[in-house]
MARBADO-84645 format. One line per 8 residues: number of its first residue (from 1); their letters; for each residue x, y, z of C-alpha. Coordinates in steps of 0.1 Angstrom, whole numbers, plus 5000, padded with zeros to 4 digits. Example, Ala and Ser with C-alpha at 12.3 -4.5 7.8 and 13.67 -1.06 7.14 Angstrom:
1 = as = 5123,4955,5078 ~ 5137,4989,5071;
//
This chain:
1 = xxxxxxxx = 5000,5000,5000 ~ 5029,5024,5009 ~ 5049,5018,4974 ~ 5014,5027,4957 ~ 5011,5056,4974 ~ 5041,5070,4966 ~ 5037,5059,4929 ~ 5007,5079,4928;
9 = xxxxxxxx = 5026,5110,4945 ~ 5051,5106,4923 ~ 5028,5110,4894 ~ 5008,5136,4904 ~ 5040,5161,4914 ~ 5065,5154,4888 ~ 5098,5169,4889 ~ 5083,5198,4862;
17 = xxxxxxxx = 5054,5208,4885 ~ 5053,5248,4890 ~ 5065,5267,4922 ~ 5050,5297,4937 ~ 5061,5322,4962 ~ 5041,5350,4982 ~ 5053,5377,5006 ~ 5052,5409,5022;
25 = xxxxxxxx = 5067,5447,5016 ~ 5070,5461,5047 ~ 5091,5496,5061 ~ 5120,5491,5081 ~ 5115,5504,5115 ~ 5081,5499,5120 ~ 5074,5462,5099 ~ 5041,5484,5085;
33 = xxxxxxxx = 5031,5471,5048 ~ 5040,5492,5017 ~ 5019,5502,4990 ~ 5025,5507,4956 ~ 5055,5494,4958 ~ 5066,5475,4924 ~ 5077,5439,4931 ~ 5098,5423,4901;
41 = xxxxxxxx = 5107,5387,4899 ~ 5127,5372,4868 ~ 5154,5345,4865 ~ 5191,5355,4882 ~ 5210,5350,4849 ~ 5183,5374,4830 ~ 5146,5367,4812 ~ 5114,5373,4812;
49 = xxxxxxxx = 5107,5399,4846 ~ 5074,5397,4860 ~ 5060,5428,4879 ~ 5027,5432,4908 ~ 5027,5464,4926 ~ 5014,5460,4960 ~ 4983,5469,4972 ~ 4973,5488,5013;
57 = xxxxxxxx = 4984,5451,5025 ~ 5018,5451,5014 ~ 5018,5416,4999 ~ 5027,5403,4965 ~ 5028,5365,4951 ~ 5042,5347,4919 ~ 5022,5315,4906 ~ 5032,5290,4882;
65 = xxxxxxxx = 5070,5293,4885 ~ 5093,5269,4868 ~ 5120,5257,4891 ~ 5151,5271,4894 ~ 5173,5308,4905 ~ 5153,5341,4907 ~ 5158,5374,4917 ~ 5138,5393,4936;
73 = xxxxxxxx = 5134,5433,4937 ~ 5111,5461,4953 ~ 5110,5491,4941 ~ 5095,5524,4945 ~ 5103,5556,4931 ~ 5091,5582,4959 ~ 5108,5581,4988 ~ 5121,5544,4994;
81 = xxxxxxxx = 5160,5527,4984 ~ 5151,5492,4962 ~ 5155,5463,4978 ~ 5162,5427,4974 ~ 5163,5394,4987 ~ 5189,5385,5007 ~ 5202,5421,5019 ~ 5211,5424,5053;
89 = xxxxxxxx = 5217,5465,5050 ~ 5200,5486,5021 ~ 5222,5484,4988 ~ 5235,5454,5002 ~ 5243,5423,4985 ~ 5212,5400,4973 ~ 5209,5367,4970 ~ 5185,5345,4946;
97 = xxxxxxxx = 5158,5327,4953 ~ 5160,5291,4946 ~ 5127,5273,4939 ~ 5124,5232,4934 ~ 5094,5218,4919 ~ 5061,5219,4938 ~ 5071,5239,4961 ~ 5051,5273,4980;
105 = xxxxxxxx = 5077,5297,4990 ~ 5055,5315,5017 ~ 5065,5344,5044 ~ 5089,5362,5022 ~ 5097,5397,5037 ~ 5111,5428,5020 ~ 5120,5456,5039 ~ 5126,5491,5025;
113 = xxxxxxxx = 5143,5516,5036 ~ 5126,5549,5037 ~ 5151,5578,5025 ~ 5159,5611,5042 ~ 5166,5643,5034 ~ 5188,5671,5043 ~ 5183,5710,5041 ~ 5198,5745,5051;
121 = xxxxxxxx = 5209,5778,5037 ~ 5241,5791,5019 ~ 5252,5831,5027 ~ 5281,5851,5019 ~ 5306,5870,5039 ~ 5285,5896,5052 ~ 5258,5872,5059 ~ 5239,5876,5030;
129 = xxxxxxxx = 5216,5849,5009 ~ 5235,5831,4976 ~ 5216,5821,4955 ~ 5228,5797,4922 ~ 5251,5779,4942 ~ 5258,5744,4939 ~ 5254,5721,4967 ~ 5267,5686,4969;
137 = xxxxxxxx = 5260,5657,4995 ~ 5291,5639,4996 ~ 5299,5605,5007 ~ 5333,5585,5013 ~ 5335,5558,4981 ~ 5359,5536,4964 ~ 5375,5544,4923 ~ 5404,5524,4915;
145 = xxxxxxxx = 5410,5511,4947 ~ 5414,5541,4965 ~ 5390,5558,4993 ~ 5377,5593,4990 ~ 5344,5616,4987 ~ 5323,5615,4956 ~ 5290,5635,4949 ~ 5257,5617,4954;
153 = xxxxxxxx = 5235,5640,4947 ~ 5237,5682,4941 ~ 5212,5711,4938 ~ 5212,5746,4932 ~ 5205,5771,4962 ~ 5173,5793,4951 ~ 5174,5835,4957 ~ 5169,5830,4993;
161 = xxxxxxxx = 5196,5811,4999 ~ 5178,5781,5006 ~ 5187,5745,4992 ~ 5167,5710,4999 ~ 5187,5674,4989 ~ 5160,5648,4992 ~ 5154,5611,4985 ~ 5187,5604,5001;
169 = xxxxxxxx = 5199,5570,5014 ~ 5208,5565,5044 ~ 5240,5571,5056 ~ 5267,5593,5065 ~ 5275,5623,5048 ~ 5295,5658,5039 ~ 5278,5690,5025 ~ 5298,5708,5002;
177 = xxxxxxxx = 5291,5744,4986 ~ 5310,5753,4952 ~ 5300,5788,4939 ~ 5294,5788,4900 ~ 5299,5809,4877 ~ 5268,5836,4878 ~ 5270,5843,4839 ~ 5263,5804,4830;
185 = xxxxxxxx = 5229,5802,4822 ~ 5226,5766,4836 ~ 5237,5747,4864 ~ 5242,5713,4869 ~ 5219,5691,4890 ~ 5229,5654,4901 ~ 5203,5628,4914 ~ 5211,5590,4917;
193 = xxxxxxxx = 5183,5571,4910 ~ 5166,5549,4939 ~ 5173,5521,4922 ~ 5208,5527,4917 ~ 5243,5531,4938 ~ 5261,5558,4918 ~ 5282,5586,4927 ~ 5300,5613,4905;
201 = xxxxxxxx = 5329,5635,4902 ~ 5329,5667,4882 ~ 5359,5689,4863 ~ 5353,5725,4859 ~ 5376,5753,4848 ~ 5379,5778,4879 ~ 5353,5807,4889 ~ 5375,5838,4887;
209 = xxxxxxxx = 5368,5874,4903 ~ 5388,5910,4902 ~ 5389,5929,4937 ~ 5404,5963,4939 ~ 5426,5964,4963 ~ 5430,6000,4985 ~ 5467,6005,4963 ~ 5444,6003,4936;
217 = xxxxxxxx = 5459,5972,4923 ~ 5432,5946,4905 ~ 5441,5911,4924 ~ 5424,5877,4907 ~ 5404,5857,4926 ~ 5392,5821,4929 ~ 5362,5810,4950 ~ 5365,5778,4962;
225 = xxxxxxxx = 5344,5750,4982 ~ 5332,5751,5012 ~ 5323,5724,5034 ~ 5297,5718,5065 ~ 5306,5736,5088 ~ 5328,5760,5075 ~ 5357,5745,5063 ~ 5377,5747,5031;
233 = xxxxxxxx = 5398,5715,5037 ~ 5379,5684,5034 ~ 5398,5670,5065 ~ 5386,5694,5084 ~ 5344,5686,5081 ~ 5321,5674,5101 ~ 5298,5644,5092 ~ 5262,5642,5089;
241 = xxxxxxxx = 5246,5607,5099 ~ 5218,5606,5083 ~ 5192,5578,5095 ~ 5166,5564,5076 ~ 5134,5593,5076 ~ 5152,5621,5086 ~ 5146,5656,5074 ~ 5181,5676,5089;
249 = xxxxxxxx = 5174,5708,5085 ~ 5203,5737,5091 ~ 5230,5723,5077 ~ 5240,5763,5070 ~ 5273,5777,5051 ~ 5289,5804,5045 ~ 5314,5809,5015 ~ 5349,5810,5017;
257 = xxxxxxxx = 5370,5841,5015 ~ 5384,5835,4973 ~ 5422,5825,4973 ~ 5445,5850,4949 ~ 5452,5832,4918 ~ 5481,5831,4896 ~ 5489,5831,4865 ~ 5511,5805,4844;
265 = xxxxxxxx = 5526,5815,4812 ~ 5548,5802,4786 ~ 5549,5787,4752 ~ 5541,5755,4733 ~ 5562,5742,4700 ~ 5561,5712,4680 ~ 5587,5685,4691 ~ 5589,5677,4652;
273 = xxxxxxxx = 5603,5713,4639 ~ 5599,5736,4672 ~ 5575,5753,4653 ~ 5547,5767,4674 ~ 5515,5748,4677 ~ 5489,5776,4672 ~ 5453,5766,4689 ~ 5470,5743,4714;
281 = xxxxxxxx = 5447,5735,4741 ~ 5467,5738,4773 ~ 5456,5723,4811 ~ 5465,5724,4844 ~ 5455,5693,4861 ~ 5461,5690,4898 ~ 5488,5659,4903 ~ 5463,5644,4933;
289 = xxxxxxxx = 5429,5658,4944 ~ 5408,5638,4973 ~ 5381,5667,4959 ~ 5356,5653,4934 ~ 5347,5690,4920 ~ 5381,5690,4904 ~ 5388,5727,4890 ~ 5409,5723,4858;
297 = xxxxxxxx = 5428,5760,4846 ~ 5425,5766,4809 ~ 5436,5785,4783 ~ 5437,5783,4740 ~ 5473,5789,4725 ~ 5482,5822,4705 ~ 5496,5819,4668 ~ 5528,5820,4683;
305 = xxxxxxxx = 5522,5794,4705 ~ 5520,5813,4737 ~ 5499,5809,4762 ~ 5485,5825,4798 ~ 5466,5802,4823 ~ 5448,5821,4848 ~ 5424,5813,4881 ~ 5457,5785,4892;
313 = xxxxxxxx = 5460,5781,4929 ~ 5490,5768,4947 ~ 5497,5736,4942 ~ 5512,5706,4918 ~ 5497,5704,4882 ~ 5511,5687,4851 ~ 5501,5710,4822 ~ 5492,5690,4794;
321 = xxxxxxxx = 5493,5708,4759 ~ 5478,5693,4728 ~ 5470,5698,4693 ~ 5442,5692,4675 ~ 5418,5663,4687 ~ 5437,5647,4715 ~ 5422,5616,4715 ~ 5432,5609,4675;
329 = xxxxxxxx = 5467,5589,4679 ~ 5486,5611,4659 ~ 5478,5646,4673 ~ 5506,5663,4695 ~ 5510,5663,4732 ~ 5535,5671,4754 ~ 5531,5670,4797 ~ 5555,5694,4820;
337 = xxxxxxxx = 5549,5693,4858 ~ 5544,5724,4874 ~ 5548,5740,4905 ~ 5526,5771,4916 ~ 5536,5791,4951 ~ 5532,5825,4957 ~ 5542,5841,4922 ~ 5532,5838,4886;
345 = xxxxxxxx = 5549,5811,4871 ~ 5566,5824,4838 ~ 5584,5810,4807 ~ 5571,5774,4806 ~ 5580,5758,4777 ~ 5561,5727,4762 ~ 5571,5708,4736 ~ 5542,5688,4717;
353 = xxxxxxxx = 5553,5653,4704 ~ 5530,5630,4687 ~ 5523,5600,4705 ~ 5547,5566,4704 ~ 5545,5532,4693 ~ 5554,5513,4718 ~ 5560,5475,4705 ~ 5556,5444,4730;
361 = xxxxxxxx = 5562,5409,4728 ~ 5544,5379,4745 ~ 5551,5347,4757 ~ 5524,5323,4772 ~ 5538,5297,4798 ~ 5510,5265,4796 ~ 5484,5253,4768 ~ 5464,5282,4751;
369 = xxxxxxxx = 5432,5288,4768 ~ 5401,5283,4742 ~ 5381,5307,4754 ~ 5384,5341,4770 ~ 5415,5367,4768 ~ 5434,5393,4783 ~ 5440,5429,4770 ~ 5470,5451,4780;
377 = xxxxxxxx = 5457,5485,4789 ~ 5473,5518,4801 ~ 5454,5542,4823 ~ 5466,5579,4823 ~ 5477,5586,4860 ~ 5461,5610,4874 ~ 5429,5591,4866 ~ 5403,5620,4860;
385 = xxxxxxxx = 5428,5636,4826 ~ 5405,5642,4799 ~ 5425,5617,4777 ~ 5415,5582,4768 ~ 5430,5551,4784 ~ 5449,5533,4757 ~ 5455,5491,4744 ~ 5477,5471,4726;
393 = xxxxxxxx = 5470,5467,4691 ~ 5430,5469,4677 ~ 5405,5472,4710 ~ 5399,5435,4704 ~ 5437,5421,4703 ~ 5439,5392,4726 ~ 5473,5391,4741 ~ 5466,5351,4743;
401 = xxxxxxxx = 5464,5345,4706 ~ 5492,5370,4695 ~ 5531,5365,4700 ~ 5537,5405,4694 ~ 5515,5438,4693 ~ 5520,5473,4689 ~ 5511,5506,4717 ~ 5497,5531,4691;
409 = xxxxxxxx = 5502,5566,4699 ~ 5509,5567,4734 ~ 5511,5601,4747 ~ 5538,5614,4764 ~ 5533,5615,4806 ~ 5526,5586,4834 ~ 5506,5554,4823 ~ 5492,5528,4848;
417 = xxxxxxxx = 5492,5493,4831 ~ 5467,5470,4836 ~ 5450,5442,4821 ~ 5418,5435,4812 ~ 5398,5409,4811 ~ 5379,5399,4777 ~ 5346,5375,4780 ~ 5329,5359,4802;
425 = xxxxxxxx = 5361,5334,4813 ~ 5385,5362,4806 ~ 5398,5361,4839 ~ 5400,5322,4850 ~ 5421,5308,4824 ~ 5454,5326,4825 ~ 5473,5352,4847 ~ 5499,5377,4840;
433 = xxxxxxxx = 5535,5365,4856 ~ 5549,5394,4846 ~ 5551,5428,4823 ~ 5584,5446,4816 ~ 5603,5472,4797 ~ 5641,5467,4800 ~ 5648,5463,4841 ~ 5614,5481,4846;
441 = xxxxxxxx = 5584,5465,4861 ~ 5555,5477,4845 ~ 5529,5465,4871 ~ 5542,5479,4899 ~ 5563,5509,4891 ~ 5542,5522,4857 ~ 5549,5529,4827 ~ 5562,5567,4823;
449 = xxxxxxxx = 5568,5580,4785 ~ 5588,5609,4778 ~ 5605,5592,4751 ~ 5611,5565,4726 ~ 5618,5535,4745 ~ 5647,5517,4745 ~ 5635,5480,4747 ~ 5602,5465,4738;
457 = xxxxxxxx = 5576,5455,4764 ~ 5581,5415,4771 ~ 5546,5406,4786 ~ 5546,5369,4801 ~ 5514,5349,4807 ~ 5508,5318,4820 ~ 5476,5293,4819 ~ 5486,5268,4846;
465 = xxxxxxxx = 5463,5289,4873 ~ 5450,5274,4908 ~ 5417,5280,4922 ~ 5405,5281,4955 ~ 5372,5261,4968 ~ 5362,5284,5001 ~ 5338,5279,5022 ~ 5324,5310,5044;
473 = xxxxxxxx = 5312,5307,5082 ~ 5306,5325,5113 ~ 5317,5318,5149 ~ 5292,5289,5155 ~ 5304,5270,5126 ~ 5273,5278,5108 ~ 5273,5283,5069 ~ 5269,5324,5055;
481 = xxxxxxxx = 5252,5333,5025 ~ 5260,5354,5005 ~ 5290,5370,5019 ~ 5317,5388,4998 ~ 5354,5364,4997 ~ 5380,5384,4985 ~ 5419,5369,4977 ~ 5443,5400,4984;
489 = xxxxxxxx = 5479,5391,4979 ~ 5506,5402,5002 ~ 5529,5429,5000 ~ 5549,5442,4978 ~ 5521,5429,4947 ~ 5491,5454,4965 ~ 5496,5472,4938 ~ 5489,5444,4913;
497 = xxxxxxxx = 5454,5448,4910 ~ 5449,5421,4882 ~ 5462,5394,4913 ~ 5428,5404,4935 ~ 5401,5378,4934 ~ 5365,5386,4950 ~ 5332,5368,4944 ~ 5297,5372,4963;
505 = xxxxxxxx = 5294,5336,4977 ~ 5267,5312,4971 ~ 5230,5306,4994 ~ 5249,5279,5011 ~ 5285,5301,5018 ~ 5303,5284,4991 ~ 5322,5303,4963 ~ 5349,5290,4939;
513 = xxxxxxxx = 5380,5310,4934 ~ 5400,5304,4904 ~ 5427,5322,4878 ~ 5447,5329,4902 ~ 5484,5332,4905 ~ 5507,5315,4924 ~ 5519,5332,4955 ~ 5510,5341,4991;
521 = xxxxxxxx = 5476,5359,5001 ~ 5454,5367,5024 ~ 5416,5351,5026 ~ 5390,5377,5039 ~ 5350,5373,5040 ~ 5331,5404,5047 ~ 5293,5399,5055 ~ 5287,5432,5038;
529 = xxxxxxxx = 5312,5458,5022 ~ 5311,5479,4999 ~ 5325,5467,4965 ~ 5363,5475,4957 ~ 5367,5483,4992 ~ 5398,5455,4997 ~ 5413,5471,4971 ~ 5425,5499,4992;
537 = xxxxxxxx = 5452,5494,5017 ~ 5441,5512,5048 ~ 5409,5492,5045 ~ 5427,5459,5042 ~ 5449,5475,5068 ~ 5420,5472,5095 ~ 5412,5432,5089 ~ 5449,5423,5087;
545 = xxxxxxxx = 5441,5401,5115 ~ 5409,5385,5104 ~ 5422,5375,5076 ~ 5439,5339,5068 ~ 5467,5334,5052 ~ 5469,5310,5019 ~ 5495,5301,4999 ~ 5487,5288,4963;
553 = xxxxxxxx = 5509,5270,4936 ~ 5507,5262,4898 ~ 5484,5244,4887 ~ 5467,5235,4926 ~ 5432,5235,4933 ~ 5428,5241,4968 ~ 5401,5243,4994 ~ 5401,5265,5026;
561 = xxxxxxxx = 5374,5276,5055 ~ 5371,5317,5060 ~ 5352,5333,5089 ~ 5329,5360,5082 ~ 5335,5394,5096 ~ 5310,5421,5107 ~ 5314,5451,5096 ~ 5294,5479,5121;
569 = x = 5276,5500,5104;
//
């Protein structure tokens, strides 16, 4: 009677029957339901998305679902961050829903976060209203590996003053006011979407003004930022914590007093014929900024090829001069570092060169991989120059089916090299052992053109990779989902970022490492971070101890246990 039954149960739920799941949108907080709020559930790898928008009980359902890995999303547009399954803190990291046959996936809870806002007024030295100025909420991010502020979202104050950032997520921030130019007729406005993580940085040339002084001599001016409370050094601000629903009001500022400007002068000439290069465009990009409104002097060459900068604070700048359309390998370009103090800097002289070929040769340790590839790329140091990063060869040369390639045009001034990864298995098949010019290593020293070079770049790959089975738990023993592995490897290749290896990990804590080149690292598992924070060192720097060490050779496939650390929040 008991193997009948089950033949019958067998029959009537075969492996193919649908799945369902039903749940509830509620506010953090308070656990009261949400309406209106869009609910979208679709397969993890991408598909078809179905959508239900909540109604005054909060709750949403999916029927007839065919088994397998979904992702699921709330959103809504006024007011509250998206959400997903699996986050433990808003724009945290998800996991998918996995659904077997048959089965009713019941008491699913998402919980948004409700934004906040934050408000106040911007005056002037004598206590006066300013209107059209630009104000910023700032908040500490990661770009290539490195911490510092970016803009979430701006405004623009109105003739009162007055200026109102709304729809912001939680967290904790820095209010910035940059004047702007009053003869614009626009200004820019930044708003990240709620269903987005972004953050910005701007360039701008500088806002100059002309004060009589009582000798009657005309001094320039340049207004700079100012941040909550009054500062004009970003080390020097106070945070705003900013908790989910809050409206803080009276975050007030007053401008700056504007920093004299100076002026730098000189000439630009063709490295061909020292002919001048009329209608060169000539910059003055700060050499390191932790400001992401970036003010960028500029001036148009004479005829003659001279040229006067103006609205240039104190500080180190490489003046980049080029002709013609700078991003067109052949136009000319020459890079001088400069150094502005307390005069006008006079009698710089530039000379434009068009860009280099720079040839390389490869050799490939191990069988050719079948699929995948890696591109050599330079990156202009500092990052934010208006000039485009630059590969070997054609955009889609594949440095692992090619025994030589050529750099076209590479301007003069400090690269970065990297590689890049190209497809979906770009970066599990092979690593880079090494990447030279003469006794120069290119991947931790950089590449820096200021001439023909005297050797061609030897780049050296190799396929025989390990990988790294890792299992993620806490203190009990007890599996994590979803947790973020990363493989950092030790000192002195920190600055190899091609050797990093992160992956989310999987609903039962397991993730799969693999690519990855010999040598000694460090095994970390952060419950949440915030991506491309083990990049930087001084983050790294505060889990030294939590992390484990692993060591890795050619060709291994390893396994190791990793326990999860808490970040506070």
């Amino acid at each position: 009677m008991t193997l009948l039954f089950s033949l019958i149960l067998a029959f009537v739920t075969p492996q193919s029957a649908p799945a369902s799941i039903e749940g509830i949108v509620v506010r953090s907080g308070t656990g009261e339901p949400i309406s209106g709020a869009t609910v979208e559930f679709g397969p993890e790898n991408g598909g078809d998305v179905r959508t239900v928008t909540t109604g005054t009980d909060g709750r949403f359902a999916f029927q007839n679902v065919k088994p397998g890995n979904y992702r699921l999303v709330a959103l809504r547009g006024d007011g509250f961050l998206a959400t997903a399954y699996g986050q433990r803190i808003p724009n945290g990291n998800a996991r998918p829903v996995t659904l077997e046959a048959g089965q009713n996936f019941t008491g699913v809870r998402l919980t948004m976060t409700p934004t906040g806002s934050i408000s106040g007024r911007v005056l002037d030295r004598d206590g006066e209203p300013m209107g059209r100025v630009q104000v910023q909420a700032l908040r500490s991010s990661y770009v290539f590996g490195m911490q510092g502020p970016m803009i979430v979202q701006s405004t623009i104050t109105n003739d009162l003053g007055e200026y109102r950032m709304f729809w912001l997520p939680p967290g904790q921030y820095y209010i910035t006011a940059v004047p702007q130019n009053t003869q614009r007729r626009t200004a820019t406005v930044l708003r990240t979407p709620l269903d987005a993580d972004t953050v910005y940085a701007m360039t701008s040339p500088p806002v100059i003004t002309r004060r009589t002084l009582p000798d009657g001599e005309v001094q320039e001016e340049v207004a700079v930022p100012v941040y909550f409370p009054g500062a004009t050094d970003f080390g020097a601000a106070s945070r705003i914590e900013l908790d989910p629903g809050d409206n803080i009001s009276s975050i007030n500022m007053t401008v700056a007093a504007s920093i004299r400007a100076r002026h730098v002068r000189g000439r630009v000439v063709s490295g061909a014929n020292a002919q001048p290069v009329a209608d060169a465009t000539v910059m003055l990009t700060p050499v390191r900024s932790g400001n992401p409104n970036i003010t960028i002097p500029g001036a148009v060459a004479n005829p003659d090829g001279s040229f006067d900068v103006a609205g240039v604070l104190p500080g180190s700048y490489d003046l980049v001069a080029s002709g013609r359309d700078v991003f067109e390998p052949d136009s000319l370009m020459g890079v001088v570092r400069v150094e502005v103090a307390a005069n006008d800097v006079e009698n710089i002289a530039v000379v434009a060169t068009p860009g280099l070929d720079i040839p390389g040769k490869v050799a490939i340790e191990g069988p050719p991989p079948k699929e995948g590839g890696l591109q050599l790329v330079l990156r202009r140091e500092p990052t934010f120059l208006p000039i485009p990063s630059q590969s070997a060869g054609a955009p889609t040369t594949n440095l692992l089916s090619v025994t030589s390639f050529v750099l076209r045009g590479v301007k003069a001034g400090d690269h970065q090299v990297t590689v890049a990864g190209m497809g979906s298995r770009s970066s599990k098949n092979a690593y880079v052992k090494s990447i030279r010019l003469g006794n120069t290593d290119l991947l931790n020293d950089g590449l820096h053109v200021y001439g023909p070079p005297a050797a061609p770049i030897e780049v050296v790959l190799s396929t025989n990779t390990a990988s790294l089975n890792v299992q993620v738990v806490n203190e009990k023993q007890e599996s994590v989902p979803n947790a973020y592995v990363a493989l950092i490897p030790n000192a002195p290749n920190r600055r190899r970022t091609d050797l990093y290896k992160a992956e989310p990990a999987d609903g039962s804590g397991r993730v799969r490492l693999e690519g990855i080149a010999p040598g000694d690292y460090m095994l970390f598992a952060w419950e949440d971070v915030e991506i491309g924070a083990w990049n930087d060192p001084e983050f790294v720097r505060n889990y030294e101890n939590r992390g484990k060490p692993v060591q890795l050779h050619e060709g291994s496939q390893d396994s190791s246990q990793i326990t999860v650390i808490s970040i506070s929040r």
